[in-house]
ZAGU-235207 format. One record per residue (C-alpha): chain; residue number from 0; x, y, z. Coordinates in Angstrom, 3 decimals, always signed. Layout:
REM ZAGU-235207
<papa A,NUM,<X,Y,Z>>;
...
END
This chain:
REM ZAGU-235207
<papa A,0,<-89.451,+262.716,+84.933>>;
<papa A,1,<-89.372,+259.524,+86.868>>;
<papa A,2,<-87.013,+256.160,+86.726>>;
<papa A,3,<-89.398,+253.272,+85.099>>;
<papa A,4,<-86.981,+250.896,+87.279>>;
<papa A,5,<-87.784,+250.151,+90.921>>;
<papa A,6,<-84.823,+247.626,+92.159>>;
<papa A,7,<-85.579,+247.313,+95.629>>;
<papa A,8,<-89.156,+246.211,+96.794>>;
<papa A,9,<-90.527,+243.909,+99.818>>;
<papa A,10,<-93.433,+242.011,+100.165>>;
<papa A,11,<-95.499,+239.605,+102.596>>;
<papa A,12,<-92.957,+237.184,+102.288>>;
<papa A,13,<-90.011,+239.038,+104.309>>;
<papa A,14,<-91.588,+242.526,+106.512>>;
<papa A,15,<-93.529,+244.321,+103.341>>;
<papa A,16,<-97.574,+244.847,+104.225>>;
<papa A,17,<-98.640,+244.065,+100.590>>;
<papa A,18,<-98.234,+240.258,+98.456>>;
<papa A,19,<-96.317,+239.765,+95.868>>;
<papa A,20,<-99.522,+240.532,+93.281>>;
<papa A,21,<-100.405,+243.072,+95.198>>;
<papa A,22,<-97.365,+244.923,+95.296>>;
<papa A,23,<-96.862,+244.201,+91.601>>;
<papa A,24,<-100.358,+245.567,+90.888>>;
<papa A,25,<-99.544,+248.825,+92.389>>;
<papa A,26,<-96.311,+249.109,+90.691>>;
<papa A,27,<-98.146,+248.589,+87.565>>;
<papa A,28,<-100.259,+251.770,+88.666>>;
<papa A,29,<-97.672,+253.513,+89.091>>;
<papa A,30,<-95.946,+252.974,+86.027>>;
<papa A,31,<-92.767,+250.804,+86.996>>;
<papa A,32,<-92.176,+248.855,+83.905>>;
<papa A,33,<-89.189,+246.707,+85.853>>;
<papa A,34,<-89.146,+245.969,+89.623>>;
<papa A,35,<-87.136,+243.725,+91.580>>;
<papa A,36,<-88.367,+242.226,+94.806>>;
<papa A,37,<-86.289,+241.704,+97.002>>;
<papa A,38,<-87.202,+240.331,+100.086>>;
<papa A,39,<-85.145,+240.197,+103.181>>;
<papa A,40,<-82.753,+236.969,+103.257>>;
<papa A,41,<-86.067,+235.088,+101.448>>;
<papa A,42,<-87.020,+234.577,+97.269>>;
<papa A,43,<-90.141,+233.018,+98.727>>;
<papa A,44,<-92.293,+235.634,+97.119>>;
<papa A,45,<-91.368,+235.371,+93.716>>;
<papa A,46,<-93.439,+232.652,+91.712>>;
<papa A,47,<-96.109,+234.463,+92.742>>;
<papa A,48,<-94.876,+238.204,+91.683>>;
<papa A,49,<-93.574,+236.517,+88.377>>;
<papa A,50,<-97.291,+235.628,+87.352>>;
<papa A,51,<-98.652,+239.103,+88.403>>;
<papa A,52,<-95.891,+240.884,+86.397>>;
<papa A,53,<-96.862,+238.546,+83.155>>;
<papa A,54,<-100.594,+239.432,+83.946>>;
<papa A,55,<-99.496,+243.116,+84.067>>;
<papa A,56,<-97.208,+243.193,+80.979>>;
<papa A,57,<-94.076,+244.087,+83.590>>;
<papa A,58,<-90.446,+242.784,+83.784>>;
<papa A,59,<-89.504,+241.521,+87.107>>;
<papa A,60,<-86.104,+241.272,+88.044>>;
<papa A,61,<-85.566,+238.459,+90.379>>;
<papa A,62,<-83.637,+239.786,+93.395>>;
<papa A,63,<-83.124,+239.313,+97.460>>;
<papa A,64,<-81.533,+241.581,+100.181>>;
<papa A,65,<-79.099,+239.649,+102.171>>;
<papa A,66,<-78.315,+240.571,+105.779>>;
<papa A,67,<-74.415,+240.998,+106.325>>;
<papa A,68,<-72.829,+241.680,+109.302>>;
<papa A,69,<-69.215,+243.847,+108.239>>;
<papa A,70,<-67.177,+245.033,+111.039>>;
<papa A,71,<-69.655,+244.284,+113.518>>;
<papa A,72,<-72.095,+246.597,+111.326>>;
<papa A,73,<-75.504,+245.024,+110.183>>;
<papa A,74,<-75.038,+246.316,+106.045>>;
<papa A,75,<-77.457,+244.893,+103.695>>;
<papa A,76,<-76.764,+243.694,+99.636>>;
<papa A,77,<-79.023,+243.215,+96.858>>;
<papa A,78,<-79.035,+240.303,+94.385>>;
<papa A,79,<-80.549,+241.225,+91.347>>;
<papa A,80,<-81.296,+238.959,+88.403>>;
<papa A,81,<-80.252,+235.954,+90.625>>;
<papa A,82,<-81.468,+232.415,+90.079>>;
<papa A,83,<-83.380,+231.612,+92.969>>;
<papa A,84,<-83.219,+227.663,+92.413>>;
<papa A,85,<-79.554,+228.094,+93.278>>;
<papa A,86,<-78.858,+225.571,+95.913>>;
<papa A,87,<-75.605,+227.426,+96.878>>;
<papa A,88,<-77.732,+230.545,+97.534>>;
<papa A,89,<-80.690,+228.808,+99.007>>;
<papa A,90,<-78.658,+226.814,+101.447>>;
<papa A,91,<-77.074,+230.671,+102.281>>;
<papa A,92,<-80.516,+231.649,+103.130>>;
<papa A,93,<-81.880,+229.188,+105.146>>;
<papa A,94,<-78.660,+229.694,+107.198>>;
<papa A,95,<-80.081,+233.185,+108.071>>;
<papa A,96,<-83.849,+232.243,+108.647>>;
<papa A,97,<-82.941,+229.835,+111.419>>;
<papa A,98,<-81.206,+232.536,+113.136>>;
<papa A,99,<-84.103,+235.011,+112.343>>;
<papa A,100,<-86.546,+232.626,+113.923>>;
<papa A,101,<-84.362,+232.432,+117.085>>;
<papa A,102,<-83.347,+236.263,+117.002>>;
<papa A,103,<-87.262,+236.649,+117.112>>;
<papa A,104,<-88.127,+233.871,+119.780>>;
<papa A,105,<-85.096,+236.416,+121.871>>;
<papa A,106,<-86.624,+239.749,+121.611>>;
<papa A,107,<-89.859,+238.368,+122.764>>;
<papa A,108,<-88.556,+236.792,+125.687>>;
<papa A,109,<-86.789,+240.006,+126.403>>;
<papa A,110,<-89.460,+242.411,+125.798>>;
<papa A,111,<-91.185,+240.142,+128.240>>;
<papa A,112,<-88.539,+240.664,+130.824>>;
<papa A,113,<-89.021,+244.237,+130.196>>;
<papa A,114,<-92.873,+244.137,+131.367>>;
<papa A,115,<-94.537,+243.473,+127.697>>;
<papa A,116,<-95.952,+240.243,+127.102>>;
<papa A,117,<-96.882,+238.586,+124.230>>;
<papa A,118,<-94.849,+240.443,+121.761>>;
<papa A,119,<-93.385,+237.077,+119.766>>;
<papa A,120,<-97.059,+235.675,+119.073>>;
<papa A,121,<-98.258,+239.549,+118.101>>;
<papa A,122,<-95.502,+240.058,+115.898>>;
<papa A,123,<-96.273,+236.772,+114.048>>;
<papa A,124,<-99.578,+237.153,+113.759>>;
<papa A,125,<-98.218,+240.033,+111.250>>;
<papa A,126,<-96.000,+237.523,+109.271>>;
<papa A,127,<-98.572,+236.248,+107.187>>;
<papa A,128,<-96.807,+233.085,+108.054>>;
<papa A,129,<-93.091,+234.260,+106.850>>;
<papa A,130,<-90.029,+235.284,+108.903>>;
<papa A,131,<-90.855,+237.389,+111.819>>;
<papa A,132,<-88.728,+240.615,+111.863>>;
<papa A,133,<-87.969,+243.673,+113.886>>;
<papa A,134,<-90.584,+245.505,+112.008>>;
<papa A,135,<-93.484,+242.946,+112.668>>;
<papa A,136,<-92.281,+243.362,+116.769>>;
<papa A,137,<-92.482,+247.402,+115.867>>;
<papa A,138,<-96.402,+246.925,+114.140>>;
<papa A,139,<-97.214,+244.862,+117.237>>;
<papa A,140,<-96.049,+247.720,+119.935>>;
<papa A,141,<-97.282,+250.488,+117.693>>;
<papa A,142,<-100.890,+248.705,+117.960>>;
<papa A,143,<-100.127,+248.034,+121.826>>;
<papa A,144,<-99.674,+252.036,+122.054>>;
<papa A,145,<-95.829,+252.129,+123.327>>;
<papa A,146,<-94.778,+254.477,+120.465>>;
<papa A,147,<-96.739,+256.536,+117.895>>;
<papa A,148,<-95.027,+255.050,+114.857>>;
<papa A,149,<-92.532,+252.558,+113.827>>;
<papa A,150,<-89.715,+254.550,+113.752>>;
<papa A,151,<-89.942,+255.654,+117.600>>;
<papa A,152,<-90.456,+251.556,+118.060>>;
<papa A,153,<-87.479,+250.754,+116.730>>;
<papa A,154,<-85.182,+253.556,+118.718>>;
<papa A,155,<-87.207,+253.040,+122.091>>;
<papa A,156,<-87.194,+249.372,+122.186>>;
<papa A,157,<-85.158,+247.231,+119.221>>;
<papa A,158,<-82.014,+248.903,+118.667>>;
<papa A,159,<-78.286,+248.914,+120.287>>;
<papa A,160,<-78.521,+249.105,+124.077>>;
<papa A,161,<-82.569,+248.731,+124.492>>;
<papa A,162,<-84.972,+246.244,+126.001>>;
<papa A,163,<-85.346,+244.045,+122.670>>;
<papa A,164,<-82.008,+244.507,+121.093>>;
<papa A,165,<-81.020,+241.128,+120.037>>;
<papa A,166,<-77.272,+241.133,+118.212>>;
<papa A,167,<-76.092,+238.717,+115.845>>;
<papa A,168,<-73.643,+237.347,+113.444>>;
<papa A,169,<-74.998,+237.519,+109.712>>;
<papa A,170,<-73.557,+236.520,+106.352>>;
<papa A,171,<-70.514,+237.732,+105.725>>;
<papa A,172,<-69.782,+240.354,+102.771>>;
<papa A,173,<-67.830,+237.710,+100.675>>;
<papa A,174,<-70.280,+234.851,+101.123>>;
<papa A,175,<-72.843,+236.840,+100.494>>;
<papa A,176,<-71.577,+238.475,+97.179>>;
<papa A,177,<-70.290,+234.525,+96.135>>;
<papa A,178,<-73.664,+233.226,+97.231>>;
<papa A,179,<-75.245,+236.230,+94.185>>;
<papa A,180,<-72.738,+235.374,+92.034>>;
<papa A,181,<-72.824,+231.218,+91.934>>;
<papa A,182,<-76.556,+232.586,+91.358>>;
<papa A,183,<-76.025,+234.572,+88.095>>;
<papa A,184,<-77.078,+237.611,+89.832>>;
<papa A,185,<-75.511,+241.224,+90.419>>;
<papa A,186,<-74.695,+242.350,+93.830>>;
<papa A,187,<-75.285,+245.487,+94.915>>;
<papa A,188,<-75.001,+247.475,+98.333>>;
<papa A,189,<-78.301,+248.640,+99.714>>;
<papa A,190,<-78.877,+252.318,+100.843>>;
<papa A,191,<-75.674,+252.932,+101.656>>;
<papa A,192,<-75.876,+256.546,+103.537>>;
<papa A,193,<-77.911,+254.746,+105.983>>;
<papa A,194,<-75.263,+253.203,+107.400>>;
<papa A,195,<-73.844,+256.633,+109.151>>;
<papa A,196,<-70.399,+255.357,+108.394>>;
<papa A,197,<-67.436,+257.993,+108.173>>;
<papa A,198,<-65.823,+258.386,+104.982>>;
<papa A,199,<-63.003,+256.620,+105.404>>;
<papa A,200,<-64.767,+253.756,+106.432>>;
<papa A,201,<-67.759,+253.944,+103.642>>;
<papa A,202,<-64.664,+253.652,+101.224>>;
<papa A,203,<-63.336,+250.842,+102.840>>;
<papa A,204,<-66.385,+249.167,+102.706>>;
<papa A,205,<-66.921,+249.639,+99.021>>;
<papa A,206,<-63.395,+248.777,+98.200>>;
<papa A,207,<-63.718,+245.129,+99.834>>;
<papa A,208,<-67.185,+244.831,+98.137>>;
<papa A,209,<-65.997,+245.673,+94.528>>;
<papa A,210,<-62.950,+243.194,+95.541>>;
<papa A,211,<-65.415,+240.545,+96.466>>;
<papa A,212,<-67.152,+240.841,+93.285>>;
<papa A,213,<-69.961,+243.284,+93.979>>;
<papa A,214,<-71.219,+245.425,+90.702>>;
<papa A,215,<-73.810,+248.195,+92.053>>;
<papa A,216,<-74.352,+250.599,+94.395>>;
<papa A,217,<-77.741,+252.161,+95.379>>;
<papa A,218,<-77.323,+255.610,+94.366>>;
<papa A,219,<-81.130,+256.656,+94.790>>;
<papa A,220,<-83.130,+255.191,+97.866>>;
<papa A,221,<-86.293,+255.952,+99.698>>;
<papa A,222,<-84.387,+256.730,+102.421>>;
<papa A,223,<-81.338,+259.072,+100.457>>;
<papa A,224,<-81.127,+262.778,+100.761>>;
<papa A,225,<-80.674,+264.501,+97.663>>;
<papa A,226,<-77.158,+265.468,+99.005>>;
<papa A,227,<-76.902,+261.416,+99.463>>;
<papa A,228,<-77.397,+260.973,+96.075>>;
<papa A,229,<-74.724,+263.149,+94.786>>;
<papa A,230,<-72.445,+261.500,+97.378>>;
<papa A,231,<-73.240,+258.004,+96.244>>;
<papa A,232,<-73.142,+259.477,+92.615>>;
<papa A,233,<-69.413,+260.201,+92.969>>;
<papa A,234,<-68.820,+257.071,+94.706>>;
<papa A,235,<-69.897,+255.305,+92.424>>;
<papa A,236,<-67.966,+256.768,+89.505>>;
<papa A,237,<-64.837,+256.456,+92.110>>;
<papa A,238,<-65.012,+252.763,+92.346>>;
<papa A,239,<-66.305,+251.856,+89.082>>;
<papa A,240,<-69.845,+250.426,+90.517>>;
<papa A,241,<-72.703,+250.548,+88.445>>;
<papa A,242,<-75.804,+252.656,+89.832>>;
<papa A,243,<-78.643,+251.749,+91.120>>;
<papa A,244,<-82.427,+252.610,+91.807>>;
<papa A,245,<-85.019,+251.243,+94.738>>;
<papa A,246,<-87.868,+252.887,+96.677>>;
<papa A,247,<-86.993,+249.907,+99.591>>;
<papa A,248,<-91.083,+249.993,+99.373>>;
<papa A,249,<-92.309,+248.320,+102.469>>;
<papa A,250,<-95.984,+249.414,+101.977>>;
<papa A,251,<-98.512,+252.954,+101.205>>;
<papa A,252,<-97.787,+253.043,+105.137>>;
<papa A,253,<-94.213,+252.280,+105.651>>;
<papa A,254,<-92.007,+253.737,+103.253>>;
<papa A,255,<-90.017,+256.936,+102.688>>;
<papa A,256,<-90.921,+257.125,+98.758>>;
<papa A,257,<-93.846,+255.809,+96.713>>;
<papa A,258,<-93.482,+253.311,+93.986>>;
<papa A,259,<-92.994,+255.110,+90.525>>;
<papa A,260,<-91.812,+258.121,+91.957>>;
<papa A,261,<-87.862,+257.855,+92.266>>;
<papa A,262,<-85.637,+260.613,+90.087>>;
<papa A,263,<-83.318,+260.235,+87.731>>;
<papa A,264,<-79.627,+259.414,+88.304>>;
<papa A,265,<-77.418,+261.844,+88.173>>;
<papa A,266,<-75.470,+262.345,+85.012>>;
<papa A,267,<-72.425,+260.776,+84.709>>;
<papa A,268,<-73.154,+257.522,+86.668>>;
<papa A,269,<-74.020,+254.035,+84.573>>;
<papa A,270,<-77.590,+252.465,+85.424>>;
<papa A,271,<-77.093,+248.988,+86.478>>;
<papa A,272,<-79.560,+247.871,+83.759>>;
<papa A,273,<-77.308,+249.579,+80.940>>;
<papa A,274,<-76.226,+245.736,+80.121>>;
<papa A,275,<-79.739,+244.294,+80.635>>;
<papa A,276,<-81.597,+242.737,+77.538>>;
<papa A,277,<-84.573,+243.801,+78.695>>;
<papa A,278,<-87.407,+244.373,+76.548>>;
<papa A,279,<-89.916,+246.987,+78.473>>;
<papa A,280,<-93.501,+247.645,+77.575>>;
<papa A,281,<-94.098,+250.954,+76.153>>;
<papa A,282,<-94.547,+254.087,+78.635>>;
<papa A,283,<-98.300,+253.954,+77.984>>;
<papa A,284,<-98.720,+250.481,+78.231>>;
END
């Protein structure tokens, strides 16, 4: 048995390789009954995903995955049911584009110190006209053959200590969960066990976010280990977070899990939608 809830999606408006309708459409396939999309640092997708779900008799959660920088660690957090027309989160957002379009303008000009040229204007021609990030550069140099897949991209050329690492100072983690808040949302960390922090420190990092005002924690992911899950399980029972589900669906070509295909939470933990009023279409709608 599957979760009908997918709360952590991305489309052609952040570094996802399907639109908003499309992506909807397949999660209708699939048979998500509620998805969030959450694209990275941008609700630019969502008028259109709201008129697909309608059209497919789905509930989408409005959401966004904001980039934080925590101890001089990149973390991610989800807003789910935010208002996007927020101006207090909007004005958050645009903060982080402008330095997205520069951090991208910088690893071009230093992949072209390091002998490959033209790597800004072939990542953007992947944008669809949206932010240009590290995974568009990674599409470009998989196409150029200088890795086999995206993955080897990212750890040969784009992370700490290689040609196209660019650093930078994000959001921080109480901005960001006040920014969700002001915007009637829930906050909630994103695929924690990716983060390779030690215990001590993963704990420290959840106690400041539940002190902040965050709510959830993403106990299943694409990219969780079933012996993550269990982890995050108890974690999130520890410090009273709610629990949450999302693929972090990127595309059929770029994700670790498909859409409709997550499984259950564990027993014991509280789903994140417990408090929703959501009405959901039947399972064989």
């Amino acid at each position: 048995m599957y979760e009908v809830y997918d709360l952590h999606t991305h489309s052609t408006a952040s570094d996802g390789t399907l639109t908003p309708s499309e992506l909807i459409q397949r999660a209708a396939q699939a048979g998500v009954k509620a998805i969030a999309l959450t694209d990275h640092d941008t609700t630019g997708g969502l008028s259109e995903a709201s008129r697909e779900a309608i059209r497919q008799d789905m509930v989408l959660i409005a959401g966004v995955e904001i980039s934080v920088t925590w101890e001089s660690r990149v973390i991610h957090v989800l807003g789910l049911g935010i208002d996007p027309d927020r101006e207090t989160l909007q004005q958050g957002l645009r903060e982080l584009r402008r330095f997205r379009d520069w951090r991208a303008e910088e690893i071009g000009r230093r992949l072209e110190k390091a002998g490959i040229a033209g790597a800004y204007e072939g990542a953007r021609a992947y944008s669809s006209g949206g932010l240009v990030s590290r995974t568009h550069f990674a599409r470009f140099l998989v196409d150029q053959g200088q890795a086999r897949d995206v993955r080897k991209v990212f750890k040969r050329f784009l992370v700490a200590g290689k040609p196209g690492h660019v650093p930078g100072q994000w959001a921080s983690l109480e901005d960001t969960v006040s920014w969700i808040l002001d915007a009637g949302g829930q906050a909630v960390l994103a695929h924690p066990a990716r983060y390779r922090l030690t215990r001590t420190r993963l704990r420290k990092l959840l106690d400041q976010f539940r002190i902040a005002g965050g709510e959830g924690l993403e106990v299943i992911s694409g990219s969780h280990s079933r012996d993550d899950v269990f982890k995050m399980a108890a974690l999130a029972r520890d410090f009273g977070l709610l629990a949450s589900v999302g693929s972090d669906y990127h595309g059929p070509d770029l994700s670790w899990i498909k859409l409709g295909r997550m499984p259950l939470l564990p027993i014991g933990t509280t789903p994140i939608w417990d408090g929703w009023r959501l009405e959901l279409p039947p399972a064989d709608a």
